[in-house]
C-alpha positions in Angstrom: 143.1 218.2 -106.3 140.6 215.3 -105.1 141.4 212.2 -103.6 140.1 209.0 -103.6 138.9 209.3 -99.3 136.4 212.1 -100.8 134.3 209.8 -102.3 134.7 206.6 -100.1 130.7 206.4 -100.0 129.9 206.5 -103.9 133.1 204.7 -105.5 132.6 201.3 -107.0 134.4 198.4 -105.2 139.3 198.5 -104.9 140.8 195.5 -106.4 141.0 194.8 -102.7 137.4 194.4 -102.4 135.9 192.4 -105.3 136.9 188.4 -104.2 135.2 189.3 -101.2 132.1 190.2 -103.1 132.5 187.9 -105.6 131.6 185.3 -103.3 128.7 186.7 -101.7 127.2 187.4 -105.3 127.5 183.2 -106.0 126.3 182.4 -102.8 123.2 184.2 -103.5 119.8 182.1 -104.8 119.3 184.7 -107.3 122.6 184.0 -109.1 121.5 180.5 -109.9 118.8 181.8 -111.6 120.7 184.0 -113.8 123.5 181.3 -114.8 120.4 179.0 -115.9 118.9 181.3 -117.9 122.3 183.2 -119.8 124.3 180.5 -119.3 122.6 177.6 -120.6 124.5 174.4 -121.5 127.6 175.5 -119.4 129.5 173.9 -116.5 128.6 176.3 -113.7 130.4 174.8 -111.4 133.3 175.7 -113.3 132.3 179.7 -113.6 131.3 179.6 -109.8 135.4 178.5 -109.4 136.1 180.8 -112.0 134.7 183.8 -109.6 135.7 182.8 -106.5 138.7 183.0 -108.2 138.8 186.2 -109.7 140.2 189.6 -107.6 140.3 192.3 -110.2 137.5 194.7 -111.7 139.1 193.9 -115.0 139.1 190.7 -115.0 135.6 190.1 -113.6 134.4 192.3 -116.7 136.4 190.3 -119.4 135.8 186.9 -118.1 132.1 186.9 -116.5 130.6 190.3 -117.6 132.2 190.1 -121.5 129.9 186.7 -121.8 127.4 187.4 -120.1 126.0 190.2 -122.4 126.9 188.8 -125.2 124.7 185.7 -124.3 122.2 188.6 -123.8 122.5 190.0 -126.9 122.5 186.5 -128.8 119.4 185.6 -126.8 117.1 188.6 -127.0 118.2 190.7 -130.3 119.2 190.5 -133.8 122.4 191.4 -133.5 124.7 194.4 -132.2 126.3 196.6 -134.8 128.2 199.8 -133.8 130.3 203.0 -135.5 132.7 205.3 -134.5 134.8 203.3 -131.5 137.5 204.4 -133.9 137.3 208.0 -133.2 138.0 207.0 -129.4 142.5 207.2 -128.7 143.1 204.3 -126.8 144.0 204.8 -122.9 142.8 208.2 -122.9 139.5 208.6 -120.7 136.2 209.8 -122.4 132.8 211.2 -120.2 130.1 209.1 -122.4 126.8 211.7 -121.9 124.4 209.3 -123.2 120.8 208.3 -124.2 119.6 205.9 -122.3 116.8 203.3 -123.3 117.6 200.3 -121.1 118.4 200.7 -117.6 121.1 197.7 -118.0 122.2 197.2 -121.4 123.0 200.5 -122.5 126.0 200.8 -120.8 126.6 197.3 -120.6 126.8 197.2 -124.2 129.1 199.9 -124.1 131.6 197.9 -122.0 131.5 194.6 -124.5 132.1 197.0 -127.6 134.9 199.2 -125.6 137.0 196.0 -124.8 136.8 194.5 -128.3 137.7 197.6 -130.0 141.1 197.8 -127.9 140.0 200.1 -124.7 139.3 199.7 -121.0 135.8 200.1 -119.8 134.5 202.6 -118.4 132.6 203.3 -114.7 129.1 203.6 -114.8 126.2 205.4 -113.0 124.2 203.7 -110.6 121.2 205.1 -109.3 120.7 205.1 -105.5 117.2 204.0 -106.0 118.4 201.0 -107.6 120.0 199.7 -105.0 117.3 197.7 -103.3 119.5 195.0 -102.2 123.0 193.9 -100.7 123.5 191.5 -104.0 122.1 194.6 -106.3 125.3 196.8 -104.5 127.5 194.2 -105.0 126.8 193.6 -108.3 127.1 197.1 -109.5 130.1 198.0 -107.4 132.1 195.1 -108.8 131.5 195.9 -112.1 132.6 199.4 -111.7 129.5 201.2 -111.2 129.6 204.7 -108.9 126.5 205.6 -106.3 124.6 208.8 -107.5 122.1 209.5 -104.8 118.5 210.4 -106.1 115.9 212.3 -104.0 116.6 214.9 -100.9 115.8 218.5 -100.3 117.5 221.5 -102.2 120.2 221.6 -99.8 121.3 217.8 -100.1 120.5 217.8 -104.0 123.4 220.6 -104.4 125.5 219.2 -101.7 125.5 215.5 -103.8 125.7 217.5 -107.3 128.7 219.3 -106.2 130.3 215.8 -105.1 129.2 213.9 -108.0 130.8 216.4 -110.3 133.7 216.6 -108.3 134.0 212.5 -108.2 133.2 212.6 -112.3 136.2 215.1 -112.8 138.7 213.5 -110.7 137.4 209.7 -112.4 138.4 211.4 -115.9 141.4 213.8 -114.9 143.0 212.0 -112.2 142.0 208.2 -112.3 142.3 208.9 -116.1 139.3 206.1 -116.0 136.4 206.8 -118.6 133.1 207.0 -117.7 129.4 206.8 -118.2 126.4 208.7 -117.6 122.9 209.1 -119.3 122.4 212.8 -120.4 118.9 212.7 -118.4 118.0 211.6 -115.2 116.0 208.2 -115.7 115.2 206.2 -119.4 113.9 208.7 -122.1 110.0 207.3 -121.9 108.6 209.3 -125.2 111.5 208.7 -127.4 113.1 212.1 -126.7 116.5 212.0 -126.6 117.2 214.8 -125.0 119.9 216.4 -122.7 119.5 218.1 -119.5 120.8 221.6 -119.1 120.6 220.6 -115.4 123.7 217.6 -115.7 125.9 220.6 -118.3 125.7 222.6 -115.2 126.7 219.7 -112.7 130.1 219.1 -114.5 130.3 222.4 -114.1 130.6 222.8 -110.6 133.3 221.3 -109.8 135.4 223.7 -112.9 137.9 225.8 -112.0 137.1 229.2 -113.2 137.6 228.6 -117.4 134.5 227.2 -118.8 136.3 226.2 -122.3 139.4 224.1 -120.4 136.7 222.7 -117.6 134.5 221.2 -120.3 137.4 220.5 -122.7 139.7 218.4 -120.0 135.9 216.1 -119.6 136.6 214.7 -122.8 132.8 214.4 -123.6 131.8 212.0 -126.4 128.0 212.0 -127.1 127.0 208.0 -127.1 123.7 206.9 -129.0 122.2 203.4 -128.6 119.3 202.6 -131.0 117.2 199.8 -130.3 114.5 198.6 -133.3 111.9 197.5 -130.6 111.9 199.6 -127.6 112.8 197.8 -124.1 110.2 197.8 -121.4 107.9 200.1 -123.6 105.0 199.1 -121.9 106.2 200.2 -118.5 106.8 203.6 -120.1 104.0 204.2 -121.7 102.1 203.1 -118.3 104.2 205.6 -116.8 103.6 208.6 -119.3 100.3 207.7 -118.7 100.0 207.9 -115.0 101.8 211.5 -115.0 98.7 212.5 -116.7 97.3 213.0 -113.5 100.0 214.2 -111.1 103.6 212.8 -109.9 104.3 208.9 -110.7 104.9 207.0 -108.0 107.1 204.0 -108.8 105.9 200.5 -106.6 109.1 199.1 -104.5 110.0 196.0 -107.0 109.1 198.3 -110.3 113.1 199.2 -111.1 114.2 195.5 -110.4 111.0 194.1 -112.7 112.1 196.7 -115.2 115.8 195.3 -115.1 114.7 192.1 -115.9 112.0 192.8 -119.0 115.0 194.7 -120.5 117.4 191.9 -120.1 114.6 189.4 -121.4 112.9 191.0 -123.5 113.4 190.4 -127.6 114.6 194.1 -129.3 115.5 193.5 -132.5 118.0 195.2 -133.9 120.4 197.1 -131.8 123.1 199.8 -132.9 125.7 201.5 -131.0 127.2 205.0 -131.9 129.9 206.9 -130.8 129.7 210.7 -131.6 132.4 212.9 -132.5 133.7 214.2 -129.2 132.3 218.2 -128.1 135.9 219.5 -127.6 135.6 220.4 -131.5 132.2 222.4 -130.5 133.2 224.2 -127.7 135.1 226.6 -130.2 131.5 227.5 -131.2 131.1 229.2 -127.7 131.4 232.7 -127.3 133.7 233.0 -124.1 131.7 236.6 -123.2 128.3 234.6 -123.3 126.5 234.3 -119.9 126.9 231.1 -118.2 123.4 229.7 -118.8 123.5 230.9 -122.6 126.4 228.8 -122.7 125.3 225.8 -120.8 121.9 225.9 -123.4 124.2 226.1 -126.1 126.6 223.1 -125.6 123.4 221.5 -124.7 121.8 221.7 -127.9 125.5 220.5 -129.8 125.2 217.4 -127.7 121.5 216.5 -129.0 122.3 217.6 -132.2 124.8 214.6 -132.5 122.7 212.4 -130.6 120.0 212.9 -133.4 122.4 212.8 -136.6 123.6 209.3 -135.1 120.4 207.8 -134.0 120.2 204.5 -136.1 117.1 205.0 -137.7 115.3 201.3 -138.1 111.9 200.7 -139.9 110.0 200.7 -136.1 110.6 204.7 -136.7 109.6 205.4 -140.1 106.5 203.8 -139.5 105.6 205.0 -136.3 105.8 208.3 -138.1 103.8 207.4 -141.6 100.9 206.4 -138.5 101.9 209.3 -136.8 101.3 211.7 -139.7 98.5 209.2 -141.7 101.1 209.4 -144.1 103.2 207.0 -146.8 106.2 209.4 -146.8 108.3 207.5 -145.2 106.7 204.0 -147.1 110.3 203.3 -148.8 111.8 202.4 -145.8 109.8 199.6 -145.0 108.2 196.2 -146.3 104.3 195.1 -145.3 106.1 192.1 -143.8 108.0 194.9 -141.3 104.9 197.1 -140.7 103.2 193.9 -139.5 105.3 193.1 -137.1 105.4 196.5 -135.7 101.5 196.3 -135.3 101.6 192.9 -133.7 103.8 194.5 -131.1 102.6 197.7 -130.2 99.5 195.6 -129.3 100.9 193.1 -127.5 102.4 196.6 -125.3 99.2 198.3 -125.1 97.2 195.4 -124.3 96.3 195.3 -120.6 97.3 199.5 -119.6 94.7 201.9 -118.7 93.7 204.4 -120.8 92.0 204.7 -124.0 92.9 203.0 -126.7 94.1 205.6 -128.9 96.0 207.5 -126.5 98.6 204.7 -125.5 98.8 203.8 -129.5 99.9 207.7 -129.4 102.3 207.2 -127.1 103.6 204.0 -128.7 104.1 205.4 -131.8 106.3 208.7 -130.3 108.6 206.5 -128.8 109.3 205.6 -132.1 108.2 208.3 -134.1 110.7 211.3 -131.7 114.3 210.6 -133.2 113.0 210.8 -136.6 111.2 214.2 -136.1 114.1 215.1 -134.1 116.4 214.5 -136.8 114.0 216.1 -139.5 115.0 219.4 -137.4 117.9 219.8 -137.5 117.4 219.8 -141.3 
């Protein structure tokens, strides 16, 4: 059994602890800036009392999170749709493995569409590297997120894998709090939805002995969020780009600039699904397999449902028509849409390095990926 003095270094924020940091957050220039632009119109002297005010996790989500990206949504997308919340038993905690697209939103989304579908939220990954700042911490850790530390040697990688797994576990079967991670370390950059072997066996390590009952008291649900325009594209495709030529070196503001494109930046449509959760898969094991044949397998259930409930927009079926210099998918799309599409992949490529017909290339996969992906499993 765990306890919560084995992970006083990674945890998000006690009860105890959020007034506290509540008021360092609206004492900060920086918050100014985002109540002028998400909260336009509004009293904010009356949401700075409103904080100051506030002393619970809960309530900061539901009164000052729950708002705040919806204003997000309303500003930058065409709306937020979503499937399968009804699958999910309220009060019983879920491990979302998840595709992740926005840094931000993804999960943030997640929390808005738990609490209006009749659930508590969930805690959430947070990457050490983005935590460049005290109001960065303090704004992650009052909205529930949990530290998992980036970077090290072999010997401190399997040391802080062993402890994240053990602080995922006892979140899920002690807490009984869900909770949400992407099912890849970083955004998928090429459209790729695709899930780690390497986090399967990091659950695993803190199992006791029966791989069937350690992955079945997880409660993993695969979670897919489809946007119609990819956030931050360009900075992937400048990234893609750069590994062309060895390891990518990120610049020290790069996560924080890509925080705030994704927030900002329009996305079209956007569509939330919840897959049916793996417990029903793990039957499909064979409990005499090796450990790795097992791991690989599970692995390719998850994607499998990741690709059946990708939202499929017309961004995808003509990134693949270009792709292919094909009209197969020309149904699925008016002129009107694939001029739009044009207009912004170049206003994405214009300005990278690189040839021109390379970064279309990796424009179009983006898109292009959870089609093909789909068309496999077929």
């Amino acid at each position: 059994m765990f306890k919560e003095d084995d992970f006083e270094d990674i945890r998000p924020y006690h009860d105890h602890e959020i007034n506290p940091a509540l008021k360092r957050i609206i004492s900060e220039p920086l918050f100014d800036k985002i109540l002028d632009f998400l909260f336009q119109g509004q009293d904010k002297v009356l949401i700075r009392k409103m904080l100051s005010e506030t002393h619970t996790a809960h309530d900061f989500q539901v009164h000052f999170m729950h708002p705040l990206v919806s204003s997000i949504v309303k500003k930058t997308s065409a709306g937020l749709t979503y499937d399968g919340f009804n699958q999910l038993i309220p009060g019983k905690p879920y491990l979302f493995v998840a595709n992740h697209r926005d840094i931000v939103l993804d999960s943030a989304m997640l929390q808005v569409l738990l609490l209006d579908n009749g659930h508590l939220t969930s805690e959430i990954t947070f990457g050490s590297n983005l935590m460049i700042n005290p109001f960065i911490i303090d704004l992650g850790k009052v909205n529930r997120m949990f530290k998992v530390i980036r970077g090290g040697n072999k010997i401190e990688l399997l040391k802080n894998a062993k402890r994240l797994s053990a602080y995922i576990r006892y979140t899920i079967t002690q807490k009984k709090v869900s909770a949400w991670i992407a099912q890849r370390s970083g955004r998928t950059k090429d459209g790729n939805d695709r899930t780690e072997p390497g986090l399967l066996k990091m659950f695993n390590m803190s199992a006791g002995g029966d791989f069937h009952q350690a992955f079945a008291e997880l409660n993993i649900v695969p979670l897919v969020v489809s946007y119609e325009y990819e956030p931050c594209s360009a900075f992937k495709i400048k990234e893609l780009i750069a590994l062309l030529n060895g390891p990518y070196q990120k610049k020290p503001d790069e996560d924080l600039l890509s925080i705030i494109t994704g927030i900002t930046q329009p996305k079209g449509r956007i569509h939330m699904s919840v897959g049916k959760p793996v417990n029903h898969l793990l039957k499909e094991l064979d409990p005499d397999d090796t450990l790795n044949n097992k791991i690989n397998r599970l692995t390719e259930l998850i994607d499998a449902e990741v690709y059946r409930h990708y939202k499929l927009w017309p961004s995808n079926y003509i990134a693949c028509d270009m792709l292919s210099n094909s009209v197969a998918y020309r149904d699925h799309y008016t002129d009107h849409e694939k001029k739009l599409f044009l207009q912004t992949m170049e206003n994405d490529i214009r300005g990278l390095a690189g040839e021109k017909e390379m970064k279309e290339e990796f424009f179009l996969k983006i898109y292009a990926n959870p089609l093909i992906n789909l068309n496999r499993l077929k």
